[in-house]
Structures are given as C-alpha cells and as structure tokens.
Legacy VTK file of the C-alpha trace (Angstrom):
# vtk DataFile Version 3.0
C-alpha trace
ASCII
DATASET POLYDATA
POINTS 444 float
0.000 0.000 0.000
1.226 3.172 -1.024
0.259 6.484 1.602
0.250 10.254 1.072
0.855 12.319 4.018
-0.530 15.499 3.225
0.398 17.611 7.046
3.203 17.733 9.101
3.241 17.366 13.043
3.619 20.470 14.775
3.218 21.527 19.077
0.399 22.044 20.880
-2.562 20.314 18.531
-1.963 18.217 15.502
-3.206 16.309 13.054
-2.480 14.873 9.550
-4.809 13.469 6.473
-2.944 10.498 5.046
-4.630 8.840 1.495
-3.258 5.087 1.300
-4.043 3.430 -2.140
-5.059 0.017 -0.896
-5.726 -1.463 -3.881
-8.758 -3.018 -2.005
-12.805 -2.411 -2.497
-15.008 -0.616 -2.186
-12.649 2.196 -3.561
-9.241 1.465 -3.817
-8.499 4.042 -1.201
-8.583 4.972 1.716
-8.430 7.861 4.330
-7.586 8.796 7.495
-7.661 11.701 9.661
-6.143 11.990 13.010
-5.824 14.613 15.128
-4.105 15.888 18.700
-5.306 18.015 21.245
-4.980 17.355 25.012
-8.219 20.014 25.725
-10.694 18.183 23.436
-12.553 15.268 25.300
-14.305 14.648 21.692
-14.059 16.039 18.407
-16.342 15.114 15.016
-15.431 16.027 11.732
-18.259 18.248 9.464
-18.331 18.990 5.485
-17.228 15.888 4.644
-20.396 14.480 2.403
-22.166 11.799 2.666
-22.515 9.833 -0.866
-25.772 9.519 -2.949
-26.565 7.939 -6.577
-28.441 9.194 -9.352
-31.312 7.417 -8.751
-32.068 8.926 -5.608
-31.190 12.597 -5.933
-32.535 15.822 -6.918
-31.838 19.408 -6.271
-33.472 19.085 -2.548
-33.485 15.604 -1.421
-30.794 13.251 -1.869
-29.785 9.457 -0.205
-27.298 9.926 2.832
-24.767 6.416 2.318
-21.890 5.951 4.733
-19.017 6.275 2.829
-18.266 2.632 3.635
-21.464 1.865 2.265
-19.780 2.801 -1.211
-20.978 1.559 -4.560
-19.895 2.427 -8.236
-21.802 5.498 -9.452
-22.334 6.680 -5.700
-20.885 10.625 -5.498
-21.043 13.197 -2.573
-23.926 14.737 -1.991
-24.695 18.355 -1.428
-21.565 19.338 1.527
-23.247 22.277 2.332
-26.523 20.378 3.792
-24.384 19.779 7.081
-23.189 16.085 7.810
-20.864 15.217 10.921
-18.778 12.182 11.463
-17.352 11.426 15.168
-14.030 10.831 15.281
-12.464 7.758 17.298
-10.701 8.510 20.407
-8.093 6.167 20.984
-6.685 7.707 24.323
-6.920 10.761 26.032
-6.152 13.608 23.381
-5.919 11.150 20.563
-8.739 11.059 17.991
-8.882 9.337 14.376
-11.298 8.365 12.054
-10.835 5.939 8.269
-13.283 5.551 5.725
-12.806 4.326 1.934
-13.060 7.452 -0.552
-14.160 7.789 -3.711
-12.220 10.457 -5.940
-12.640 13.761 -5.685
-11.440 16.957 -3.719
-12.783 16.864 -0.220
-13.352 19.371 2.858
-13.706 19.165 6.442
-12.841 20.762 9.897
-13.148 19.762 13.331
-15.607 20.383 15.580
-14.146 20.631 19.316
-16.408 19.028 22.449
-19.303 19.268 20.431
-22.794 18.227 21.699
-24.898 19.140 19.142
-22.639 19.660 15.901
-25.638 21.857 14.659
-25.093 24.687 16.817
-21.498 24.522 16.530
-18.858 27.085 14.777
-16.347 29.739 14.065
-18.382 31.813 16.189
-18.645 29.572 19.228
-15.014 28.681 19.037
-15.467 25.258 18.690
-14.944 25.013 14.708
-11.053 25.011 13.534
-9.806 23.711 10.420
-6.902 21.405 10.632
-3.794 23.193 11.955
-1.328 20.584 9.956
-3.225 21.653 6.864
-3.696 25.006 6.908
-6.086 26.469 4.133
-4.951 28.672 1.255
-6.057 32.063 2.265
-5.094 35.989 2.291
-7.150 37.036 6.332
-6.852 34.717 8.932
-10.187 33.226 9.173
-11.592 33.860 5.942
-11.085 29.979 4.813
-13.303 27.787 7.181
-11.826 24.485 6.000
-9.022 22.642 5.187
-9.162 20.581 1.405
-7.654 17.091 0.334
-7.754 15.694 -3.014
-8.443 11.864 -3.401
-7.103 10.106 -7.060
-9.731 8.008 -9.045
-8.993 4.311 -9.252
-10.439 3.357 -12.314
-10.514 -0.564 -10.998
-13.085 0.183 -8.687
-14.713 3.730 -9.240
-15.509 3.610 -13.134
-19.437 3.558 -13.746
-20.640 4.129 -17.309
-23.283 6.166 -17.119
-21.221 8.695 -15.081
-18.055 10.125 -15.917
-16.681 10.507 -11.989
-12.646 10.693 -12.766
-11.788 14.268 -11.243
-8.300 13.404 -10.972
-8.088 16.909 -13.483
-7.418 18.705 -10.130
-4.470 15.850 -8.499
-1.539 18.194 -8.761
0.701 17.836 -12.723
3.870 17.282 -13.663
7.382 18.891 -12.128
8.594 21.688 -10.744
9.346 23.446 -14.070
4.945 22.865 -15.077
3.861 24.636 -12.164
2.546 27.367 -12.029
2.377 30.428 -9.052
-0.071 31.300 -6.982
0.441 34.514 -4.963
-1.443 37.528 -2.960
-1.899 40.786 -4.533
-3.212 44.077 -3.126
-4.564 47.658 -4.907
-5.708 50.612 -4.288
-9.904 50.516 -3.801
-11.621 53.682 -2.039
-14.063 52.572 0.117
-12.232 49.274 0.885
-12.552 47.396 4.630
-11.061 44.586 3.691
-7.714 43.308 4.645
-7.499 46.844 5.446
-9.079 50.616 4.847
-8.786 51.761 1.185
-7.141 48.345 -0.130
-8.768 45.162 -1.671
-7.237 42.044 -2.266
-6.654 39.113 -5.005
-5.119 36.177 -5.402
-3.550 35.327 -8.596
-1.788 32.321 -10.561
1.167 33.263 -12.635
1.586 30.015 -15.753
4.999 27.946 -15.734
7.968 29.772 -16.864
6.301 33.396 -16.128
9.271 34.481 -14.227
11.878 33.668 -17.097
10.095 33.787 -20.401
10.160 36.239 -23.219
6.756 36.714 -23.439
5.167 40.223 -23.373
1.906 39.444 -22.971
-0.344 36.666 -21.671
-4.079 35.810 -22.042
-5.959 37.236 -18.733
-8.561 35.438 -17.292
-10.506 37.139 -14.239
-12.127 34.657 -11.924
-14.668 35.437 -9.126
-15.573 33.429 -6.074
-19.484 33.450 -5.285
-22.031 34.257 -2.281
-20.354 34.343 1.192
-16.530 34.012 -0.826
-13.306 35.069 -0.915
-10.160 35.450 -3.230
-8.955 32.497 -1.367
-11.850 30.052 -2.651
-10.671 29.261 -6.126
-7.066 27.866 -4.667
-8.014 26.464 -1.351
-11.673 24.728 -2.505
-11.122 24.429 -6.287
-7.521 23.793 -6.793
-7.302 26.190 -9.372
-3.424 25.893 -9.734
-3.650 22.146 -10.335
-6.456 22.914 -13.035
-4.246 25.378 -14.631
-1.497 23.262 -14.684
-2.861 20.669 -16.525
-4.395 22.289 -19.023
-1.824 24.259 -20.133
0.464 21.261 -19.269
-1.300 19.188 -21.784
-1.738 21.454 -24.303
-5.499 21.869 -23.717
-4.567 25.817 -23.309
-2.311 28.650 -23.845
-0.602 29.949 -20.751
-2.815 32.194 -19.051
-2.294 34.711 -16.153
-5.839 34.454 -13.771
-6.689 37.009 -11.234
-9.516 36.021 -8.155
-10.172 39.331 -6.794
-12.412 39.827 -3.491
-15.418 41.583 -3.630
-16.574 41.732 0.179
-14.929 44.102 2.256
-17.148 46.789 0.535
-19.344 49.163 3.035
-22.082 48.243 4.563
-20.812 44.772 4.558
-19.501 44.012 8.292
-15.571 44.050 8.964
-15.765 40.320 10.346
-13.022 38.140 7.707
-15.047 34.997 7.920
-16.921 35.300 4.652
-19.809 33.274 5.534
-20.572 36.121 8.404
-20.656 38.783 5.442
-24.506 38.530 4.413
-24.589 41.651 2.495
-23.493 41.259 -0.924
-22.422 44.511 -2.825
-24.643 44.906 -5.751
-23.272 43.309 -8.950
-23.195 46.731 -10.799
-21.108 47.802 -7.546
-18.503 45.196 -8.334
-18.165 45.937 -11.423
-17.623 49.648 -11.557
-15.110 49.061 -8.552
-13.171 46.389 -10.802
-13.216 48.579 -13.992
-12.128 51.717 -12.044
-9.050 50.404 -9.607
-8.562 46.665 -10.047
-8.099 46.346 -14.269
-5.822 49.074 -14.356
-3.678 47.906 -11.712
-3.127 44.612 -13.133
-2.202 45.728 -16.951
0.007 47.970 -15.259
1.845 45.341 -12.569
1.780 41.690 -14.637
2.298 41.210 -18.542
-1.229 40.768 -19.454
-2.701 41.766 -23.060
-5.019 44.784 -23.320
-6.837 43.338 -26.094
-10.745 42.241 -25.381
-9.659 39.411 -27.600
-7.125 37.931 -25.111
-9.527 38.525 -21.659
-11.890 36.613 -19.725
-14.407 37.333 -17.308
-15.774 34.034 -15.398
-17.275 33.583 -11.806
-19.618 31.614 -9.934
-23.111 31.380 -8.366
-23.273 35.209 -7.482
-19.987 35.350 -9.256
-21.671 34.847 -12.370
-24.270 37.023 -11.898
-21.508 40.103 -11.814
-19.986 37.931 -14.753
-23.864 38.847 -16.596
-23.434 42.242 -15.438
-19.941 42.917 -17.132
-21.180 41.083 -20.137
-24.545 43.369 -21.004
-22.584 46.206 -19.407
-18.791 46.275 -20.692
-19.216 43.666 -23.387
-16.010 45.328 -24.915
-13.818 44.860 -22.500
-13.840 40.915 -22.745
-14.169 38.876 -25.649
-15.028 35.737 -23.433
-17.624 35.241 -20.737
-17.861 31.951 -17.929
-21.231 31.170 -16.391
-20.879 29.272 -13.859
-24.150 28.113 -12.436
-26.094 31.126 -13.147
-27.145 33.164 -14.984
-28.743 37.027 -14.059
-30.586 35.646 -11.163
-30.448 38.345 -8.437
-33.197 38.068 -5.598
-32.982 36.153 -2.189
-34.156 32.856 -3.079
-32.668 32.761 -6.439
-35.426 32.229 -8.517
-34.812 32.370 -12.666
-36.475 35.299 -13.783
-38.339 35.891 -16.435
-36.988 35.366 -19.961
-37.665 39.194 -20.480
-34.797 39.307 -17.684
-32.539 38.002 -19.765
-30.222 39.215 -23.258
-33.074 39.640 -25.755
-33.882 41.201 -29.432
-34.097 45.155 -27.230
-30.434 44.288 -26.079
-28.726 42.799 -29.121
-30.075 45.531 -31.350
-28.434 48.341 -28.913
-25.189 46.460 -28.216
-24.426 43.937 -31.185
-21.571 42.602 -29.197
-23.524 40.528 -27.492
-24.432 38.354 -30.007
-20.587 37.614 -30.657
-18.810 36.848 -27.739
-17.573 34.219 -26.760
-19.975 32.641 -24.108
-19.693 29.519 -21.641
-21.962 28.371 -19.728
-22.244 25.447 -16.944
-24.149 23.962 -14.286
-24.625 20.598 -12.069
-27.547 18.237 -12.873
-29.053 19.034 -8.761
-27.625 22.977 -8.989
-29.652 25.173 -7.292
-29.299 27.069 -10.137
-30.200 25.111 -12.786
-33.110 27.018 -13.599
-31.863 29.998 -13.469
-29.053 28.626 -16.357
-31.356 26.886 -18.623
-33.849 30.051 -18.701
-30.396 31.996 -19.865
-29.563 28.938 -22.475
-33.390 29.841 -23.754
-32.542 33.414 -24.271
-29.915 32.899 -25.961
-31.396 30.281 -28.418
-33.905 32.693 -28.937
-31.457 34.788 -30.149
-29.436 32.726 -32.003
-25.926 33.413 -29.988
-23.886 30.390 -30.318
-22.513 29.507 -27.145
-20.511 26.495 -25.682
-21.899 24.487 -22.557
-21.002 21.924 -19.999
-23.877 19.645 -17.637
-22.442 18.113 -15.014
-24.246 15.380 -14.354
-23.196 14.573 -10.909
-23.161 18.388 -9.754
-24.353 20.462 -7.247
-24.277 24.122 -6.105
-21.031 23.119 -5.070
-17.159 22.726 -5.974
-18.134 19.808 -7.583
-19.367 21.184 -10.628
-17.102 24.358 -10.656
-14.158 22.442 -10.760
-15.255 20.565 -13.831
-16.704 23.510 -15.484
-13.774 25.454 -15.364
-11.541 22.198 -16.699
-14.004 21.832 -19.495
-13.866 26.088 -20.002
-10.648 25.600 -20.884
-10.580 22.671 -22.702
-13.391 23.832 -24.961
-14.340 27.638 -25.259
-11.075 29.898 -23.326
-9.845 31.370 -26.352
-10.697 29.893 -29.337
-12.311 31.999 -32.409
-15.339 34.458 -31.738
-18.050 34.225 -32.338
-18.528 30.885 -31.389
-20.036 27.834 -33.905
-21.523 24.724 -33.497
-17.920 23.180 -33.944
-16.814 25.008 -30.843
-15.405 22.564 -28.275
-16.111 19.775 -30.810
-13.478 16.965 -30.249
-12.289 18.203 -26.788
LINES 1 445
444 0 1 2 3 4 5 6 7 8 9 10 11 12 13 14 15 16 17 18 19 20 21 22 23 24 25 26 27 28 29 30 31 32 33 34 35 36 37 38 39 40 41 42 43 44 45 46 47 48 49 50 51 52 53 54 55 56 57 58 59 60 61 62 63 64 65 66 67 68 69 70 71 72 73 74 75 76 77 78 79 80 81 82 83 84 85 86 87 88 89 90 91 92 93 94 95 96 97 98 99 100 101 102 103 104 105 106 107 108 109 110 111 112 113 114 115 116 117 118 119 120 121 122 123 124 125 126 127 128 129 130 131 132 133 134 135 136 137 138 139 140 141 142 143 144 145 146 147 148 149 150 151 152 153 154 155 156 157 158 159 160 161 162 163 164 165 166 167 168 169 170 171 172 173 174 175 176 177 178 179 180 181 182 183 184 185 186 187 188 189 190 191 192 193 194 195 196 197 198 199 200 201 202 203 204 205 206 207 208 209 210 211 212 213 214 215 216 217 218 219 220 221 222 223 224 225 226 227 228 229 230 231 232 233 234 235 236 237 238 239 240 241 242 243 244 245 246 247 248 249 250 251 252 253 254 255 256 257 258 259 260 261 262 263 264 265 266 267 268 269 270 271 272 273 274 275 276 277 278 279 280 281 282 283 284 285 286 287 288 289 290 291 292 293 294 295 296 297 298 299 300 301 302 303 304 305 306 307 308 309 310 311 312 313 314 315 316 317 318 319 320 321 322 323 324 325 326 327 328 329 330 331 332 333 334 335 336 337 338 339 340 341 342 343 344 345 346 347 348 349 350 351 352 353 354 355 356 357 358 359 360 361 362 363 364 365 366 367 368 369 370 371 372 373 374 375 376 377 378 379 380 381 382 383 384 385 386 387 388 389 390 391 392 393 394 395 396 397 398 399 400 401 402 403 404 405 406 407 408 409 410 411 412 413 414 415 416 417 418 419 420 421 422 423 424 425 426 427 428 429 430 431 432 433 434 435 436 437 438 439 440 441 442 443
C-alpha cells in the first residue's frame, strides 16, 4: 500500500490526512484523519459528504450512504446540507477516524467538544480547520476548511453512465509545469477589507512566467461566489492544479488568472469569515469598482494583453451574476464570458427570472456585441441554479448566440461542478475563435 501524508506534526494540537491506495474495495483508497489536542474530550469532523446515486437525488433531497457503504456510481452529496462524522478517540487527546473514498477533492474541519454539531462554529469557538493543513487564504479566518484531493482508481470507481474521474485537479507534472499562486493588493476607495482603502486578489502566474520572453499573456478574471473570498478558487477548487494541466497538456495557452475579493465593501460588516458577510455589494457595484481600480492595476503590474480578444471574465453562483453584469454592461472589455451556475438571477431565493430578464432582441439591437462573444456556460444536474441557467440557455437560443456548454451530471451548487466547469472552459471555449459555432469545443 502506497500512503500520502498530506500535514506535518507540529506543538500544541496536531493532526495529519494520510490517502493510502489500498488497492482493495469498495474504492481502492482509503483515508484517514487523526488529530491531537490534550483540551478536546471529543471532536467530530463536518463537510465531509455523505454519498448519494443518481437514482435517488434531486436538487433538494438526496440518499445519505456511509461512505463505507460505497458503490460504483455513488458521489457526494450536497456538503453544504451539514453532515458530521465522530471521530475515534483512541486515548486521552488522541482522535482518528478511516473511511474508503471515492475520488474527488474533499473538505472538512473539526468540531471541538461538540454536543450538538448543529449549533457549533467559528463563532462559538469550537470550529477550527486542521492546523497541519492550513487552508490557502489571504485574512486569517476567511477559509473555514481545510481541502484534500483523493485520485480516481479506475478498478473500482468507473461507472458508465457517469463520468466521476476528477483526478483533473491531483496536482501535474514537475517543478518546471507549475505554475504560481500569490497575494496581490490595490488601491480601492471605500475598501474594509484586509485593510481601509485596499482590496485584495489572489492570482496564478503560468509555468515559466518568471523567465520567459513573453510580453503578454491571455488574462482570465475569476470570481468566487455568495459568502466568498479570493482564497476560494485555490483552497476549494484547486485552481493551480487545473491550470497546470491544461496548459500542461496542451489543452490551453498559458494564461495569467486574477480572483479578486469583492466583500470588504461598506455596509458589509468588517468580520473576515466570509460566511458572516450577508450583504453582498450589488453586482453593478462590483463591477464599476473592478473597472475603475482593479483592471488598471493589473495591466500595469503583470504582462497581461489589453486586447478584449485575449480577456476573460468568469465567476460563480453570485460570481456569475456580476460575470452577466460585465457582459450586457462592458461587453467590450472581454471577448469571453464563464457562467458558472447562473445566470442574471439576483433576488434572495434565487429564482430564474423571467426570460424578459434576460439578453433579448431590445439588447442585441443596442449592443451587437452581445451576439458575438464568446460565451460559456455550466451547471450541475441538482444545482440550485439550474433554472436559473437553462432560462439563460433559452434566451440565448432565442437569439441565435452560439454559445458552448457543460452539464455536469453529478453536480451540485457546489465545488463539484465548478471544478469541472472550469476544466471543461478551458478545454473547450477559453480562447478559441469568436463568435462561437456549433464546432466550438467539438473533439475536446
């Protein structure tokens, strides 16, 4: 058996996530946690899914198997709908916990003597993620778990009717194909957050940035969603990996990508932990903040192009709905748009509007950009959203605007389907010929 140790020990509490291909069903691997800390008389472990099928699953209601109770063509269900796992203390200040995995990148954090893991948190002081694997993340706090990445084994995880292999985000190649991934900071008036007047981003810099020749690379802007952070794209989605292997493969061009923050913006509270900051700045805020302080400070800081033909603008759940908002708005400033899950859907519960709320004939008439940029646009078979995509899909057949898309079949409203949008983005519609056609993507 082969095992992956993905944290160091250090003092006071510890832990460590160790993968071990076992060869063995139900998956062919296997996981365990274990953690230290002499204060804790129990801990349980939350966000780690429970698995369902897809006979048994819909955007609301889904099975809830152990993962030992594993099966080909089972995937994780919805992380977000809160399930807890106790871990095993094996002497005082000891605790671990194994179960088989499927593939896939995982979360979790602990939960410290916990009686009711409901009604603990961040907040109560009783939610940490795991100090031997720290998350990716640019304020201390702003990350509320940690992230591990299982491989597929194709022995005992391959189901037809599904395709399940994620292993797109298991890190590529050597040291010379990887990219960067670094903190950035600019000027923003009205900024909180990290600090008064200054916003944050996070961006990843392609192999061979440093030392190459090259004057100017493709730009790609990325945006976290609802309750987000710069942070999310590297410490949930593995962006790095992602762009690694594309470009790695020859699947893209090396691309510079830039995850800007867009909390921290008055009246939102001060408080880091995103999931605290409930009032999102209007989408048409975001954008004229981005256009005004953040674009020019990257073309004048990184060699990026400053032709709409070589940018992207991509982002998801709420993310996409400022992605809509740059697109009708500054459709000349990006040749290339990413929906991902969602579409211009802006009240409280989400709802798709109307079809008049989308692009239509009034639109395309005023702005004929519209009808030739180059559009992408994905969501998960149980996504919250999937209305809200399909109504924009409609629109846009109405119109006739070719566009490329990606249904994931096993998705959710979650990282799940993000991930695999953004591979397949990529793959199939980041930078190929404008307008699209109905050969777009075809082969990939």
């Amino acid at each position: 058996m082969a095992a992956l140790i993905l944290a160091l020990f250090t003092p006071l509490a510890l832990g460590a996530v160790t993968i071990t291909r076992t060869s063995q069903p139900p998956t062919g691997y296997e996981v365990t946690i274990s953690y230290q800390n002499a204060s804790a008389d129990s801990v349980t472990i939350s966000s780690i899914p429970h698995l369902t099928d897809q006979y048994s699953t819909s955007v609301w209601a889904w099975s809830e198997f152990d993962l030992n109770e594993y099966k080909p063509g089972d995937f994780p269900s919805d992380p977000q709908a809160g399930t807890y796992y106790p871990m095993n203390q094996t002497s005082p200040g000891n605790f671990t916990w194994t179960r088989p995995f499927p593939g896939g990148t995982y979360q979790y954090s602990f939960l410290l003597n916990c009686a009711n893991a409901s009604l603990c948190n961040t907040t109560t002081g009783q939610e940490i993620t795991d100090p031997t694997n720290p998350p990716f993340e640019v304020v201390p706090g702003s990350e509320l778990v940690s992230t591990f990445q299982v491989p597929f084994d194709p022995d005992f995880q391959t189901y037809p009717d599904l395709p399940l292999n994620q292993d797109y985000a298991l890190p590529y190649g050597n040291a010379d194909s990887k990219g960067t991934i670094s903190i950035g900071l600019y000027h923003s008036p009205g900024s909180i957050s990290p600090s008064p007047n200054i916003h944050d981003y996070v961006i990843y810099l392609p192999p061979g940035y440093a030392t190459s020749n090259i004057t100017s690379y493709p730009l790609l802007y990325l945006s976290h969603g609802g309750n987000g952070a710069s942070a999310d794209w590297q410490n949930q989605g593995y962006i790095a990996n992602l762009m690694d292997r594309l470009i790695g493969t020859g699947a893209l061009e090396p691309t510079v990508v830039v995850m800007p923050t867009w909390y921290g913006i008055l009246p939102n509270t001060t408080n880091p932990q995103a999931l605290l900051q409930r009032n999102y700045p209007l989408p048409q805020t975001i954008a004229s903040l981005y256009s005004t302080y953040l674009f020019p400070h990257i073309s004048s800081h990184y060699r990026v192009s400053n032709s709409s033909s070589r940018r992207a603008f991509a982002g998801l759940s709420e993310g996409s709905f400022v992605t809509y908002t740059f697109y009708v708005n500054y459709t000349s400033y990006f040749d290339y748009f990413g929906f991902l899950s969602g579409g211009p859907a802006t009240n409280d519960e989400n709802e798709a509007p109307p079809l008049s709320g989308y692009v239509n004939a009034s639109m395309l008439a005023q702005n004929p950009d519209l009808g030739t940029r180059g559009l992408f646009l994905a969501y998960g078979q149980y996504d919250i959203l999937f209305q809200d995509a399909k109504r924009f899909q409609e629109a846009l057949d109405d119109l006739g605007v070719r566009y490329v898309t990606r249904f994931v079949p096993f998705g959710f409203h979650f990282w799940n389907t993000w991930q695999d949008a953004i591979w397949h983005f990529g793959r199939a519609a980041l930078w190929r010929p404008v307008p699209f056609s109905g050969k777009t993507g075809h082969g990939r």
